[in-house]
Structures are given as structure tokens and as C-alpha cells.
C-alpha positions in Angstrom: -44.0 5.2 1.3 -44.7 8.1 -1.2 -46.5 10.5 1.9 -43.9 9.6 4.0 -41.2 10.7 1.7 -43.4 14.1 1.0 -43.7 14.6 4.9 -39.9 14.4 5.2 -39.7 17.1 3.0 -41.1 19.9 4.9 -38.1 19.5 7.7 -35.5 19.2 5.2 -36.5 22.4 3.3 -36.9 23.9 6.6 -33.8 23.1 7.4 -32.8 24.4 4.1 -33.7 27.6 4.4 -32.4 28.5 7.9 -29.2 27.5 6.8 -29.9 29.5 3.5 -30.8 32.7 5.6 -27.8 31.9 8.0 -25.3 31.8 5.1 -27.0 35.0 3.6 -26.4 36.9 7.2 -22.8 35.7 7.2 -20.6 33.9 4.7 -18.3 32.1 7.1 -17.1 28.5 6.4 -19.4 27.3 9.1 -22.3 28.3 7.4 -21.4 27.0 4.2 -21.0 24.0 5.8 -24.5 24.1 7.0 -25.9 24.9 4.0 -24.0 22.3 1.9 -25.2 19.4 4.8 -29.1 20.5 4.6 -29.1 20.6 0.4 -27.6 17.2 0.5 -30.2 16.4 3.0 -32.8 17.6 0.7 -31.4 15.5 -2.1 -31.4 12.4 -0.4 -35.3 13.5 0.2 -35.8 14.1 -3.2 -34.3 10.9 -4.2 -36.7 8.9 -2.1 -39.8 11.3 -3.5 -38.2 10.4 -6.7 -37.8 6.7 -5.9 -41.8 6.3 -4.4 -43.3 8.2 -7.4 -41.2 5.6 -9.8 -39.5 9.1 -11.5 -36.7 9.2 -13.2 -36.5 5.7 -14.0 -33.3 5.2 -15.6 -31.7 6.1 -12.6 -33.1 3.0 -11.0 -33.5 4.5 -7.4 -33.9 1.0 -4.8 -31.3 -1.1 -6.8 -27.9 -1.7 -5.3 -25.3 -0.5 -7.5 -27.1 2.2 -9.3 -26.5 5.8 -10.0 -29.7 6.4 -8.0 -28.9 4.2 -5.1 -25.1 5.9 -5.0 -26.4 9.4 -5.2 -28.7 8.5 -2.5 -26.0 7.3 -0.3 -22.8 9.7 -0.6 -26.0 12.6 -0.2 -27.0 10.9 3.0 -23.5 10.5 3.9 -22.1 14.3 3.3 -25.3 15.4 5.0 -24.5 13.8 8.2 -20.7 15.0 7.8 -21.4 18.6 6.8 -24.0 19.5 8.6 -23.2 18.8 12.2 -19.3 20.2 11.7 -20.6 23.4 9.9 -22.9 23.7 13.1 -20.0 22.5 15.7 -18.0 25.4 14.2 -20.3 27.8 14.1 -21.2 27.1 18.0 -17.5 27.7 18.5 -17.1 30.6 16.8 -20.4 32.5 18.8 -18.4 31.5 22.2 
């Protein structure tokens, strides 16, 4: 699990830092978006870096009902909002 978790990394903090350099170029709400969506993406990356390498261990990432497991989860879950509508709005806004 731990190299797959490391591999996954590389996208997300690609992913990261176009959204980073995007936001830089112009500070628009779409952007923002963007780069809000890909640093939760990286988190819930981290998380399971975290989790595979057994750090952080009073976090207790794996376990249901843990602060781990929720900051996991609500990452994962405003990454898939953020992202796409930051990038939605920004296609919009181009046309």
C-alpha cells in the first residue's frame, strides 16, 4: 500500500501546482476553487501516506469514526466538489 500511496502523490502535487500557478496568473473565484479542490486532494494523499507508514498514530487513520478517517473523507469529498466546479467556471468564463 505504502508505494502506491507515494505514486499517487506525484499527480496530486502536479495537480497542485498548476492550479497554484493558475491562481498566481489570475485570482478569480474559479481558480481558487481549483486550488482549494487539488490541496484537499493532496491531503487526502497525505492521509493515506500517513495511514501506510503508521504516522501520526493518534489520529488513528483506517478506523471508522476517527479524526483520521473524517479528515480523510470530508478532504476526499470537497476535492471532488471544488475542483471540478472551480474548473466548470473557469471553462465558462474563457468562452
Amino acid at each position: 500500500m505504502s508505494p502506491i500511496a507515494l505514486i499517487a502523490l506525484i499527480p496530486a502535487s502536479l495537480l497542485f501546482s498548476g492550479s497554484l500557478v493558475l491562481f498566481i496568473r489570475e485570482r478569480r473565484v474559479p481558480s481558487l476553487l481549483q486550488l482549494l479542490g487539488s490541496a484537499c486532494l493532496v491531503v487526502v494523499v497525505l492521509s493515506h501516506v500517513c495511514e501506510a507508514f503508521h504516522l501520526f498514530p493518534s489520529m488513528r487513520f483506517g478506523r471508522e469514526h476517527s479524526v483520521g478517517h473524517y479528515l480523510d473523507f470530508w478532504s476526499a469529498v470537497l476535492a471532488l466538489a471544488l475542483f471540478p466546479i472551480g474548473y466548470v467556471l473557469h471553462s465558462l468564463a474563457k468562452r
